[in-house]
One Martini backbone bead per residue (centre of mass of N, CA, C, O) as a GRO file, in nm:
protein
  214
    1UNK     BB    1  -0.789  -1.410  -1.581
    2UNK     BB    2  -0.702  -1.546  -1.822
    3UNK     BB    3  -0.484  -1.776  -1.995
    4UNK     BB    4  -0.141  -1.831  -2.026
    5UNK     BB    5   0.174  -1.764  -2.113
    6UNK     BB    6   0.480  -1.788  -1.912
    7UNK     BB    7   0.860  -1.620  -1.920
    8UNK     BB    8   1.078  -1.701  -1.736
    9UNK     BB    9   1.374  -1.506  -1.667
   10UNK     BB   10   1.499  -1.721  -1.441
   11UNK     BB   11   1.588  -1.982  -1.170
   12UNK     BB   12   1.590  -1.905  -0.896
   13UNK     BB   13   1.384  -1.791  -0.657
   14UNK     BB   14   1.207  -1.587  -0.790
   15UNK     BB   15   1.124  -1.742  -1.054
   16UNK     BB   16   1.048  -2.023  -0.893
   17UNK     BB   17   0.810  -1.860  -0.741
   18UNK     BB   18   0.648  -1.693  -0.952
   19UNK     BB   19   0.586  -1.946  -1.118
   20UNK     BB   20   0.416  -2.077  -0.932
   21UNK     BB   21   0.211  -1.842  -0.883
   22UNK     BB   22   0.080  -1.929  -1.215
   23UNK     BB   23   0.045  -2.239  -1.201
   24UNK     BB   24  -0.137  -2.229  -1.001
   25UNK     BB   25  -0.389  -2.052  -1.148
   26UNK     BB   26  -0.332  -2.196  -1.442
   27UNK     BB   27  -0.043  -2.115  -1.590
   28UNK     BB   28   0.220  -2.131  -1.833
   29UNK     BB   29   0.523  -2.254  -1.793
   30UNK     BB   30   0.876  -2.089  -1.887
   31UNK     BB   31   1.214  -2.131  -1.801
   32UNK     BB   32   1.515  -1.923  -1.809
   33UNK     BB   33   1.836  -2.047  -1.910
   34UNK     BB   34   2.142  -2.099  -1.933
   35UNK     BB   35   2.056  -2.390  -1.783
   36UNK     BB   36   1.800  -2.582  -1.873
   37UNK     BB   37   1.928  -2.888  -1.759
   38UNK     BB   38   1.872  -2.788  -1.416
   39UNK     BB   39   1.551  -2.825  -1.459
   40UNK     BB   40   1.430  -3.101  -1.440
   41UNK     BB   41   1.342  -3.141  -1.144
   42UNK     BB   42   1.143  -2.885  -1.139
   43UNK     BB   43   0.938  -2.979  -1.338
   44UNK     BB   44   0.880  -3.268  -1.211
   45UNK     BB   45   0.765  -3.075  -0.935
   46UNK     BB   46   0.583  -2.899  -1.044
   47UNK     BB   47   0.362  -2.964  -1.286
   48UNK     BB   48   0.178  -2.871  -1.513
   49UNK     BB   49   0.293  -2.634  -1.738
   50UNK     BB   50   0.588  -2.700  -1.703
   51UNK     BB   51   0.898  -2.569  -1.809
   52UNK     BB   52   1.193  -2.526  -2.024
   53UNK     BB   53   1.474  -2.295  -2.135
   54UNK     BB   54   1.601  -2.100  -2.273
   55UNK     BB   55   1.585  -1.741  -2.272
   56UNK     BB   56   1.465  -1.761  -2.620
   57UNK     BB   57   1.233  -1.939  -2.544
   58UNK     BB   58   1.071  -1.795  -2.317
   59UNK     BB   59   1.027  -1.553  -2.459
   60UNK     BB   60   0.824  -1.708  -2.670
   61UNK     BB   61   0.626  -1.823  -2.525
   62UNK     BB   62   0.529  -1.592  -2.390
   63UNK     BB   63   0.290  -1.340  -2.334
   64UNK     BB   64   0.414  -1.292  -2.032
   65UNK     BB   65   0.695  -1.158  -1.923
   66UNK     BB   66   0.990  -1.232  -1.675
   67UNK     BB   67   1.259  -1.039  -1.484
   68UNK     BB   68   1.473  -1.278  -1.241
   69UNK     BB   69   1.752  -1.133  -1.270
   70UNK     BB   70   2.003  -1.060  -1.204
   71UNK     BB   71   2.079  -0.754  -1.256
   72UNK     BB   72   2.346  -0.727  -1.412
   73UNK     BB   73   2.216  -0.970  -1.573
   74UNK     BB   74   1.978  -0.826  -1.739
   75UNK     BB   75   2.097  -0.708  -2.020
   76UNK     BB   76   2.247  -0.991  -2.152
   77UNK     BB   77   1.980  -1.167  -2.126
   78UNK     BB   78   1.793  -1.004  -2.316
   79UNK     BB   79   1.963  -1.061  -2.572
   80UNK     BB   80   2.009  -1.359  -2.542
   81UNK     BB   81   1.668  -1.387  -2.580
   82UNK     BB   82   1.579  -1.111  -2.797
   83UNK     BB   83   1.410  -0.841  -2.844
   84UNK     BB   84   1.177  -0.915  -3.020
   85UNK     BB   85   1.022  -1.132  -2.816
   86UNK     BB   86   0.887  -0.868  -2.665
   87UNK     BB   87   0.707  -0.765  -2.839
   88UNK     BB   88   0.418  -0.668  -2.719
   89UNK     BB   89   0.475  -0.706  -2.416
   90UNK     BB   90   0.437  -0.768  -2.081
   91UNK     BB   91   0.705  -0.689  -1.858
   92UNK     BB   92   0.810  -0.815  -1.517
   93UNK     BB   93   0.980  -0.674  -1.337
   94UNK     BB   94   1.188  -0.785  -1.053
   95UNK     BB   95   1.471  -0.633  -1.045
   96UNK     BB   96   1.822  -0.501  -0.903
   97UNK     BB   97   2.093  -0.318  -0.886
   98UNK     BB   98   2.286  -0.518  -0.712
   99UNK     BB   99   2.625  -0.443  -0.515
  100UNK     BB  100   2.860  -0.677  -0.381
  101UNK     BB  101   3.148  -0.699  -0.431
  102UNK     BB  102   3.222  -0.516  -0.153
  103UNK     BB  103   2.978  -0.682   0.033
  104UNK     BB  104   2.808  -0.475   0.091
  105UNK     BB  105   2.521  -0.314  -0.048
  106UNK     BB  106   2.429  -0.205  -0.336
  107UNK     BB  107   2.379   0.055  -0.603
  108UNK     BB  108   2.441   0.102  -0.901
  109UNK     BB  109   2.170   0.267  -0.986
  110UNK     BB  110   2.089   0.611  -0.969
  111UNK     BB  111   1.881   0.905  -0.949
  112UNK     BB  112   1.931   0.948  -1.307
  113UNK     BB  113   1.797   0.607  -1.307
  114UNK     BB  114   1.747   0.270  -1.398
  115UNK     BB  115   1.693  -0.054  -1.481
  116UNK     BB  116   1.419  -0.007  -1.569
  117UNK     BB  117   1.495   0.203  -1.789
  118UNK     BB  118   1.718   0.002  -1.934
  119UNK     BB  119   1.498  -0.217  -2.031
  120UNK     BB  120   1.299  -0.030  -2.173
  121UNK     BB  121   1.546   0.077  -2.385
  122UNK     BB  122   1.595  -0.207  -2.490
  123UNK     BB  123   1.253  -0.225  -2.490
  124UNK     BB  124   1.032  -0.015  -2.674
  125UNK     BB  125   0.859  -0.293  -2.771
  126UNK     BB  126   0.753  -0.276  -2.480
  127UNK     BB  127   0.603  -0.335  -2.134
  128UNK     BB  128   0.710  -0.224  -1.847
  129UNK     BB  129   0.701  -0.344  -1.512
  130UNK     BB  130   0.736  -0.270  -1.183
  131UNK     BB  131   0.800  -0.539  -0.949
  132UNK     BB  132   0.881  -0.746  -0.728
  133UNK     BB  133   1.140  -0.556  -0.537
  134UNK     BB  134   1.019  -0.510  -0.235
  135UNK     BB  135   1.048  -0.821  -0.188
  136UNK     BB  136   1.086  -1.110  -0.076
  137UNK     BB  137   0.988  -1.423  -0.196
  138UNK     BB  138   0.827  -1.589   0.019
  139UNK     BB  139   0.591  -1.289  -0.018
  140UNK     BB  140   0.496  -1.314  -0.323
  141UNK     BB  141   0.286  -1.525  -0.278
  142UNK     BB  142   0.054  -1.492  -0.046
  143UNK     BB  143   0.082  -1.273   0.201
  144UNK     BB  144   0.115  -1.343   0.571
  145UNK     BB  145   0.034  -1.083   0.746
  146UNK     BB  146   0.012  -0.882   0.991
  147UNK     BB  147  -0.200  -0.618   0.840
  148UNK     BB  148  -0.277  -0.721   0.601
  149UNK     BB  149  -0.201  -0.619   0.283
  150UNK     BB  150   0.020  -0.546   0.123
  151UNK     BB  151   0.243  -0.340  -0.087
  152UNK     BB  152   0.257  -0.302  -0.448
  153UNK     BB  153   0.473  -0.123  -0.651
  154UNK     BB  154   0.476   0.020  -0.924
  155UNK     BB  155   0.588   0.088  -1.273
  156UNK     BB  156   0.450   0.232  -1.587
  157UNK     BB  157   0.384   0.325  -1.932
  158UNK     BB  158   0.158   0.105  -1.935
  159UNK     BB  159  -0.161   0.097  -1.859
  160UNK     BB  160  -0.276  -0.215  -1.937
  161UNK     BB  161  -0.036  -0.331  -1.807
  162UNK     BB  162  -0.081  -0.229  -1.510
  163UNK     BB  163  -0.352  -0.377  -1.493
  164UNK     BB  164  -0.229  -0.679  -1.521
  165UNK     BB  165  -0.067  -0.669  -1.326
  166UNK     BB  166  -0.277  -0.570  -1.057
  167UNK     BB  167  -0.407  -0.821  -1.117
  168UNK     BB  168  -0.213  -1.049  -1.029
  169UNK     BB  169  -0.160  -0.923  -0.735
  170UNK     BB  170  -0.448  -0.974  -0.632
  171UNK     BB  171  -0.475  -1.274  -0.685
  172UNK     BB  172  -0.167  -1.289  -0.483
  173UNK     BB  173  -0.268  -1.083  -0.200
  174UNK     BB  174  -0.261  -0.778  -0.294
  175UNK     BB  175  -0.182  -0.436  -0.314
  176UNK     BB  176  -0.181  -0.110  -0.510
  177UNK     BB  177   0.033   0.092  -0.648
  178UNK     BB  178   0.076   0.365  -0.841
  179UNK     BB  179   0.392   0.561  -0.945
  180UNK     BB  180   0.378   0.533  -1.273
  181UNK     BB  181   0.645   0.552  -1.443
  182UNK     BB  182   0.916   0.423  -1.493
  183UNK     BB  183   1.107   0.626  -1.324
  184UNK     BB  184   1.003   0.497  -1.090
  185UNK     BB  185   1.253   0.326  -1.008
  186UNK     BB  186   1.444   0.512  -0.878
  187UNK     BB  187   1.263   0.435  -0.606
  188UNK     BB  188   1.221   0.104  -0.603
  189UNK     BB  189   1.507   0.036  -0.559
  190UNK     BB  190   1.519   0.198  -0.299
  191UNK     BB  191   1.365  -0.013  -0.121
  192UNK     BB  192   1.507  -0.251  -0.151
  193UNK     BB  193   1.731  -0.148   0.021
  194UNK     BB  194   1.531  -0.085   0.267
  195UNK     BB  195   1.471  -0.407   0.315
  196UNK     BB  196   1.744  -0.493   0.342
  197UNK     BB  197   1.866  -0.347   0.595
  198UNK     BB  198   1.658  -0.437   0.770
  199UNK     BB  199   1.718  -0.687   0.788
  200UNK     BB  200   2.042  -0.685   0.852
  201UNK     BB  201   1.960  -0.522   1.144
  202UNK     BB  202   1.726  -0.736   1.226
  203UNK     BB  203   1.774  -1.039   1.192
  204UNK     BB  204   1.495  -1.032   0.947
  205UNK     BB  205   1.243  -1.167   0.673
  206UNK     BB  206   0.926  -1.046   0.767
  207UNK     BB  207   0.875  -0.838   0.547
  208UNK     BB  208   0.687  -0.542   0.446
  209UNK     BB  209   0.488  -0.323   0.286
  210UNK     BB  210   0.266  -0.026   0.360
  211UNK     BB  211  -0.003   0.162   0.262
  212UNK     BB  212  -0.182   0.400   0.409
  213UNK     BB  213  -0.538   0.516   0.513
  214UNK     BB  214  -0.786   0.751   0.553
   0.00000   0.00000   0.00000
């Protein structure tokens, strides 16, 4: 995959995990946050090729961007950024709309709608491939489990965007499951849930999925 720059809206820790490991393989990053003032410390200590700026400023930079922000706040950041700037490019979703408002954790958005479809529908003019949605942030970039590589399950429209998440996901060390199109976020979302709630009662956070193959 030749170098391009890339875009991450959100700078929470999937946005900062997601960021470092395209730094790593040589690609330029800039993070968008509404507060790209407090981010002055992570670029200092990323290294070459990062930087910071409004969501925005992000948006316009990247030739790929992601969207690493929290679910609910997700269409807003959109916004935010201008729908224009992703005109054209493929974007990684890897939100969930999780609504934690009233303690245990649960989904906004499910059976006959997801997050990812109302992403793609707000950016008609972008490829929204729906990834990194199903995994815990520590084991997004080159995860070492026994028993793997685990499985980046992703969704999306477009076929092209699709080959480019999934050369990503592999340079990542993931192998990669295609389950269609963006509707199919309404399946994926809701495994964030089963990995979450598997957490939860397990009170463990050192898992991922695998599709086994015979």
């Amino acid at each position: 995959m030749e170098k391009v720059k890339v875009g991450v809206l959100g700078s929470g820790d999937v946005g900062r995990v997601l960021a470092a490991g395209f730094l790593k393989v040589g690609h330029a990053v800039r993070i968008g946050s509404r507060s790209p003032e407090k981010l002055k410390d992570w670029v200092a200590g990323a290294g070459e090729g990062a930087s910071a700026g409004t969501f925005a400023e992000a948006a316009q930079f990247g030739d790929i961007l992601v969207l690493a922000t929290r679910g609910n706040a997700t269409l807003n950041a959109i916004e935010m950024a201008g729908t224009g700037n992703f005109a054209g490019k493929t974007v990684i979703d890897a939100t969930n709309p999780l609504d934690i408002a009233n303690g245990a954790p649960k989904l906004s958005v499910g059976f006959n709608d997801s997050l990812g479809e109302q992403v793609q529908r707000r950016l008609p003019d972008a490829h929204v491939v729906k990834a990194f949605n199903t995994v815990g942030n520590p084991y997004m970039i080159n995860p070492q489990l026994p028993g793997g590589p685990p499985t980046m399950f992703i969704a999306g429209n477009d076929a092209g965007a699709k080959k480019l998440v999934t050369q990503i996901c592999e340079v990542w060390g993931w192998e990669v499951a295609d389950l269609g199109g963006i509707e199919s976020s309404r399946y994926l979302e809701p495994m964030c849930m089963a990995w979450v709630l598997y957490g939860i009662h397990s009170g463990k956070w050192d898992h991922a999925f695998r599709m086994l193959h015979k």
